[in-house]
One Martini backbone bead per residue (centre of mass of N, CA, C, O) as a GRO file, in nm:
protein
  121
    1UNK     BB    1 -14.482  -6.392  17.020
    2UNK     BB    2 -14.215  -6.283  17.253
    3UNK     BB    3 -14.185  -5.962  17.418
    4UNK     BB    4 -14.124  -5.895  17.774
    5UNK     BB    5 -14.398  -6.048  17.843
    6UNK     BB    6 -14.553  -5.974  17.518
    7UNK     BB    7 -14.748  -6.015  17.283
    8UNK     BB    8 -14.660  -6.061  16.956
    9UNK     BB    9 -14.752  -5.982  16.598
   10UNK     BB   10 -14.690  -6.153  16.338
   11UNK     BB   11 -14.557  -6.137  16.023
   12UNK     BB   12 -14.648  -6.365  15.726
   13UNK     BB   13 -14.600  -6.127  15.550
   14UNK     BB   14 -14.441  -5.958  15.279
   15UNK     BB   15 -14.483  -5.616  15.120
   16UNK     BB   16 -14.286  -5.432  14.863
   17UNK     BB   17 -14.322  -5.139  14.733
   18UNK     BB   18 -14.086  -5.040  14.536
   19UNK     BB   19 -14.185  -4.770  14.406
   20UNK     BB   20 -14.242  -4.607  14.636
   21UNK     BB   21 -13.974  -4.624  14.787
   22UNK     BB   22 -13.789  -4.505  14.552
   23UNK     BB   23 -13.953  -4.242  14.571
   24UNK     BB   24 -13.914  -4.139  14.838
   25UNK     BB   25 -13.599  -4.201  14.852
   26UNK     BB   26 -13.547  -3.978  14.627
   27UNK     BB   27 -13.662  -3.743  14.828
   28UNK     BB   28 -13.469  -3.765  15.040
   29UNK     BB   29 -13.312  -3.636  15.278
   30UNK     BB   30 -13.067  -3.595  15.434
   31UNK     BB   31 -12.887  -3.643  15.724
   32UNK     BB   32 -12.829  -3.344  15.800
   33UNK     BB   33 -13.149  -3.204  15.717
   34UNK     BB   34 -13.272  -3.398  15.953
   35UNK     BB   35 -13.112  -3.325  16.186
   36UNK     BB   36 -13.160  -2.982  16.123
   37UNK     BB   37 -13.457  -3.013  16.172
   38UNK     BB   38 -13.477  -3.119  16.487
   39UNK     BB   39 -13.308  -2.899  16.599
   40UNK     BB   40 -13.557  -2.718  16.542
   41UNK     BB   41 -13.785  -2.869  16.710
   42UNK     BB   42 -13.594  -2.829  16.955
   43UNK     BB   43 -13.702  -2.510  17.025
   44UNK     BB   44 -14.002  -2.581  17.053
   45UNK     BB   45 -13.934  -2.735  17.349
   46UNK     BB   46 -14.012  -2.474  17.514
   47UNK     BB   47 -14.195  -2.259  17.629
   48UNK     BB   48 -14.050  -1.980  17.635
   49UNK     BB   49 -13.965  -1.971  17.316
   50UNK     BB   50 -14.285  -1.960  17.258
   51UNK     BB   51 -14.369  -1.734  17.376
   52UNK     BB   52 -14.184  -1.517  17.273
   53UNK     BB   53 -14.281  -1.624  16.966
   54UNK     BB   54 -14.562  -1.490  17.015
   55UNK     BB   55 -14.470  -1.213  17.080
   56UNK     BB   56 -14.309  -1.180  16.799
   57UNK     BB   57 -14.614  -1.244  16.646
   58UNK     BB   58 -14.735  -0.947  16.751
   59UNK     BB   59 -14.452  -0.790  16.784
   60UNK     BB   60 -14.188  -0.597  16.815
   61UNK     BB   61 -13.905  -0.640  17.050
   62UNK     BB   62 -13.768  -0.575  17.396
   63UNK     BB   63 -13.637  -0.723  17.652
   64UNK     BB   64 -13.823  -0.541  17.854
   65UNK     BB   65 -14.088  -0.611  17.721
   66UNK     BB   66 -14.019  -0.937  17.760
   67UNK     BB   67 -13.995  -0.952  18.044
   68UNK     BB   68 -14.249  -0.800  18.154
   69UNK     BB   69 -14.496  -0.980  18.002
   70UNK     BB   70 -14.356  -1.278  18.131
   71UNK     BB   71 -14.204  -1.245  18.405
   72UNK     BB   72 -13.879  -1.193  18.344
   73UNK     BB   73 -13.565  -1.211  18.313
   74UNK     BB   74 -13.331  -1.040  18.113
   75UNK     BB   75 -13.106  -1.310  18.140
   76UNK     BB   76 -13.334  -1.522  18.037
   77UNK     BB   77 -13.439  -1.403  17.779
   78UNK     BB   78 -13.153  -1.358  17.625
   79UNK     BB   79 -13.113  -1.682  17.616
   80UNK     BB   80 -13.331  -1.736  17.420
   81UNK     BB   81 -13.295  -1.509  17.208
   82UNK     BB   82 -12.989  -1.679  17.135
   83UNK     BB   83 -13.139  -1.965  17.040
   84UNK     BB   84 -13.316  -1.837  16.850
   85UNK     BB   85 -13.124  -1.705  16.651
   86UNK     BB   86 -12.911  -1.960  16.624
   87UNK     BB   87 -13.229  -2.093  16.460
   88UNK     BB   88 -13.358  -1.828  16.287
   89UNK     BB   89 -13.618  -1.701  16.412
   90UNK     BB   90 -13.453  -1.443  16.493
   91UNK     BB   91 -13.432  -1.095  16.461
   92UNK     BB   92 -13.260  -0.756  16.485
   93UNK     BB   93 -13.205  -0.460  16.603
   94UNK     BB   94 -13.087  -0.103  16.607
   95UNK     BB   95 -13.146   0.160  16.872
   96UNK     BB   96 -12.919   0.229  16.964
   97UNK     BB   97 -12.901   0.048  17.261
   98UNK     BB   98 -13.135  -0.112  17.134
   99UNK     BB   99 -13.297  -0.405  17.105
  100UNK     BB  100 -13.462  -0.542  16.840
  101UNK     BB  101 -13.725  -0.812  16.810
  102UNK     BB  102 -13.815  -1.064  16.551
  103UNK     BB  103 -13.905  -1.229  16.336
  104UNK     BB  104 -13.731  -1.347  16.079
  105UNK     BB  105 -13.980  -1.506  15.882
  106UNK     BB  106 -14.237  -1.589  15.746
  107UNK     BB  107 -14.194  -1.892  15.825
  108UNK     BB  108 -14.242  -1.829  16.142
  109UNK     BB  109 -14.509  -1.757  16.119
  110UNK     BB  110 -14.625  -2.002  15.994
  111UNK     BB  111 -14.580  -2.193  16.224
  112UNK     BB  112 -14.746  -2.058  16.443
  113UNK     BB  113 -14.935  -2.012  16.331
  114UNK     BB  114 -15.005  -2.366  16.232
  115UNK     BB  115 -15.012  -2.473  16.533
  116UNK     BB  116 -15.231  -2.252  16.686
  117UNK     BB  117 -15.455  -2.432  16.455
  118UNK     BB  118 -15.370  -2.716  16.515
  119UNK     BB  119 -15.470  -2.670  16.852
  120UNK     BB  120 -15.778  -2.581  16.765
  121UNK     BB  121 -15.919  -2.831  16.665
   0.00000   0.00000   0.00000
């Protein structure tokens, strides 16, 4: 069989495993909870956002801090750590004028780990 001028090869059996189909298919999350899983990881695809949260990784900081650290002006961090907030991936406090940002929660922590062990191996 051809397709685009490339030859494809053809299953000339079909073999579905019912059991697992169904189990798998019980655990499968709604369609909703996978969007908003996916439209997560797209939060994840932007360097700037990955560095922040990296520097976020190391210390709470303020955006005069992470636009110094990263040579980046102070409303463009502003604006990714508002992507990022909006993720819930980062939180912040205010001390008198400054806002602290760090991140949200143990779970960002653990992505951030696991990413970074994921790509040294």
């Amino acid at each position: 069989m051809k397709k685009d001028g490339k030859e494809i090869e053809k299953c000339d059996f079909l073999c579905i495993h019912k059991d697992i189909v169904e189990q798998v298919l019980s655990r499968m999350p709604d369609d909703t909870q996978l969007y908003d899983l996916a439209e997560l990881f797209k939060v994840f695809g932007d360097s700037t956002r990955i560095k922040i949260l990296y520097v976020l990784f190391q210390s709470e900081m303020c955006v005069c801090d992470i636009a110094q650290l990263l040579n980046m002006g102070q409303s463009a961090i502003s604006h990714q750590l508002r992507v990022l907030k909006q993720a819930k991936l980062v939180k912040y406090r205010r001390e008198g004028k400054t806002m602290f940002y760090s991140l949200a929660d143990s779970h960002v922590v653990t992505i951030i780990a696991q990413g970074l062990e994921h790509i040294g191996e």
